[in-house]
N, C-alpha and C positions, 0 to 999 in steps of 0.2 A: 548077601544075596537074599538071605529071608525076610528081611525089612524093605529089600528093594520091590521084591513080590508082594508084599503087605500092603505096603503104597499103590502098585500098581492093579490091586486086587478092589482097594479100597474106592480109587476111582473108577474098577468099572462100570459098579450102578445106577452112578447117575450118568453115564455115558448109554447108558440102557435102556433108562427110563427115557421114553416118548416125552417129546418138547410137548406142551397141552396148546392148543391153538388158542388163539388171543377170544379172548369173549367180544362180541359185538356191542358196540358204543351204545349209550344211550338211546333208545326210542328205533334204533336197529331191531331186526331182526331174523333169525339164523334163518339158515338154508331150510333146516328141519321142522322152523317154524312156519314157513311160507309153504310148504308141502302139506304141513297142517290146515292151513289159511286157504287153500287153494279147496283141497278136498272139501273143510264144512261149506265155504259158499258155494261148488259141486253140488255135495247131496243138498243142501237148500233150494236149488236151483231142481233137482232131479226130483225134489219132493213136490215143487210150486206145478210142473210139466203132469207129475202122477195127478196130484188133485182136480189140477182145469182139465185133463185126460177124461179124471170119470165124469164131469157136466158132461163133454163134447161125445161120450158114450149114451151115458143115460139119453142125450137128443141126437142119438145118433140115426133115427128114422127120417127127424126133421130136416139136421142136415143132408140126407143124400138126396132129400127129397129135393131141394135148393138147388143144391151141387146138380144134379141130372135136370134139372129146367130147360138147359139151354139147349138139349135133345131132341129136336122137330119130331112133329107128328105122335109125342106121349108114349113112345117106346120105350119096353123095360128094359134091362137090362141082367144080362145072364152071368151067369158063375158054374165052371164045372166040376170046382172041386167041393167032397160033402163041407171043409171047412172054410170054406172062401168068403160065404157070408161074414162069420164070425169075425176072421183074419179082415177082410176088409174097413168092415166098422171099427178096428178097434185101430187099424193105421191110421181112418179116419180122426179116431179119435185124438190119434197123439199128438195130429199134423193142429188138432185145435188146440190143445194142452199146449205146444208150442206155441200158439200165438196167443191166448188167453193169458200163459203167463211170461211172456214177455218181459213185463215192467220188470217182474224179478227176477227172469235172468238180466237185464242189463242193470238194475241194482247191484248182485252180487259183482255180477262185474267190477260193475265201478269199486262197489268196498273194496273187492282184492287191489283194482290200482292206487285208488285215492293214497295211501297210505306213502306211495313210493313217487309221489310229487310234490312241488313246494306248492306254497301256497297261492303265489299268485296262478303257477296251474292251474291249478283244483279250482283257482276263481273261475279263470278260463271257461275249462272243462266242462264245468258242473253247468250251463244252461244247454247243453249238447245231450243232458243227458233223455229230458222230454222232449225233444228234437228226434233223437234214435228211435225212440216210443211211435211218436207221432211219421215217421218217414216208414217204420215196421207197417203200420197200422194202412198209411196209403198205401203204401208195394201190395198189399193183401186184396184194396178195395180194387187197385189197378186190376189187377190178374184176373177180381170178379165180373167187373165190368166189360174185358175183353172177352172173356169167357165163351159169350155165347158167339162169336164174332169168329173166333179161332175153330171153336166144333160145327157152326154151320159153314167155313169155310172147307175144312176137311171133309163132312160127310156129303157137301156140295161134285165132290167129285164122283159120287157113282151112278151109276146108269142102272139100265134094265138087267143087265146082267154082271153088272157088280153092286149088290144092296149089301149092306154094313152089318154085323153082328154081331152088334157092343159088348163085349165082357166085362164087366164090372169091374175088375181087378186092374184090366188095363185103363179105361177110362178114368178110374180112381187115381191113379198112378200117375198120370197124365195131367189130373186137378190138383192134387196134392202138389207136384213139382214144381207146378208153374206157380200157385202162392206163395213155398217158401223160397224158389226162385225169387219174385219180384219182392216178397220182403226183405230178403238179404240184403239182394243189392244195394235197395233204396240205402244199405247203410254207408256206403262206401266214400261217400264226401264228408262222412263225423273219421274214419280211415283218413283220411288226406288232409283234410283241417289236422287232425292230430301227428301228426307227418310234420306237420309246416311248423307246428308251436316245437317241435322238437331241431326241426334245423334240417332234416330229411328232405323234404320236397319245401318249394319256393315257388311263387304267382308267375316268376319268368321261367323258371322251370317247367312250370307243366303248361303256362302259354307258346314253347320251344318245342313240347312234346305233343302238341297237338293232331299234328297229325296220325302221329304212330298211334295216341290215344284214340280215334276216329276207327281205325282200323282193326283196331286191339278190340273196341265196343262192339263193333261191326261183329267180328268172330265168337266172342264171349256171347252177346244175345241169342246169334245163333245156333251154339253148340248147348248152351244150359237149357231154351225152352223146351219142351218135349213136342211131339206130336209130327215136327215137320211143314205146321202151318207158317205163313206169310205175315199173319198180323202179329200174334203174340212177341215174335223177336223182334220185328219194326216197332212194335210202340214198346218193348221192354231198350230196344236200343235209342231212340228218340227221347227219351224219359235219363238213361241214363246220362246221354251226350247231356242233354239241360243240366242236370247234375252236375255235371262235371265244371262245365262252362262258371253254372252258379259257383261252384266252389272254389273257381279261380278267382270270382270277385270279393268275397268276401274274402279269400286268402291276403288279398291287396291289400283290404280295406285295414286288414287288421297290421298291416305294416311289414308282412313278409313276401 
């Protein structure tokens, strides 16, 4: 009995000890490493946003002065709280940090995925990626150009006994949205190209889905622009419908 104990004493440790999980193949890499990978192009990205932030500060006079332009009749514009100035400019400022540094967020980006595609992807991919840049950059010029179209439509509405009195914060608010609105969007056909190289969406697919897609734009334009005007979701929805249409033909072109 005490050798039979001995034996079965002997095996309990390695019955004990924890199996070690297989190590990750060549040019793999772990869970814990892509959590790492993830965070530094993060803070890279969070540091590119801080830096173009403080330009879009430091000209943060000149911008509001732009941004308020399309305000008939040279009205200033008021703020009730003692820090509202402050708070405003410096939203202002981030909404420019965000678009100033752009390229490097969607750089970071990219390093994070590049690594987890082959290469004829990556061949793919990589001219999409100053595409993304350059459709950020129009979505931005769009939203300035309608700008003034969208605030003398809205202030268009009042009369002798409803005159307007802009608050800064809200107006702000209002400007701010609707650029990183129309810049997001613009990205949304590098989204569905990237959809289609993966076997997800197909040209007959989304030429099937066209209507629901019509309807879907329709709701999407006008629930993201702010303000309740007429034009900004008409030409943020006419813009994306092209979009979309575009994306179906090059979707073809390229054989899916």
């Amino acid at each position: 009995m005490a050798d039979t104990d001995a034996v079965r004493d002997a095996g309990l440790p390695a019955r004990l000890t924890p199996t070690p999980e297989p190590a990750p193949a060549a040019g793999e890499m772990s869970l814990v490493g892509h959590l790492a990978e993830l965070r530094n192009r993060l803070v890279k990205a969070v540091l590119a946003i801080a830096l173009a932030s403080v330009v879009g500060f430091i000209f943060g006079d000149q911008i509001v002065a732009i941004l308020k332009s399309p305000i008939p009749g040279d009205k200033p514009l008021y703020y009730t709280g003692l820090g509202d100035a402050f708070v405003i400019k410096l939203k202002i400022a981030i909404v420019v940090g965000v678009i100033i540094a752009m390229p490097v967020i969607l750089w970071q980006a990219w390093g994070f995925i590049a690594p987890g595609l082959t290469r004829e992807e990556r061949r793919i991919a990589r001219p999409w990626l100053p595409l993304a840049m350059l459709f950020f950059a129009t979505g931005t010029v769009i939203a300035y150009v309608i700008l003034p179209f969208a605030a003398q439509f809205l202030i268009g509405f009042s009369t002798t006994d409803l005159q307007p009195l802009i608050t800064a914060g809200e107006y702000f608010s209002f400007v701010t949205t609707m650029f990183l609105a129309f810049g997001l969007v613009m990205e949304f056909p590098i989204i569905l190209f990237g959809l289609s190289r993966v076997g997800i969406v197909t040209s007959q697919r989304l030429t099937n889905a066209r209507r629901p897609a019509i309807l879907g734009i329709a709701i999407f334009a006008t629930a993201i622009t702010p303000g309740g005007d007429l034009v900004s979701p008409t030409v943020l929805g006419l813009t994306m419908y092209l979009l979309f249409e575009g994306t179906i033909y090059f979707i073809r072109r390229s054989g899916k």
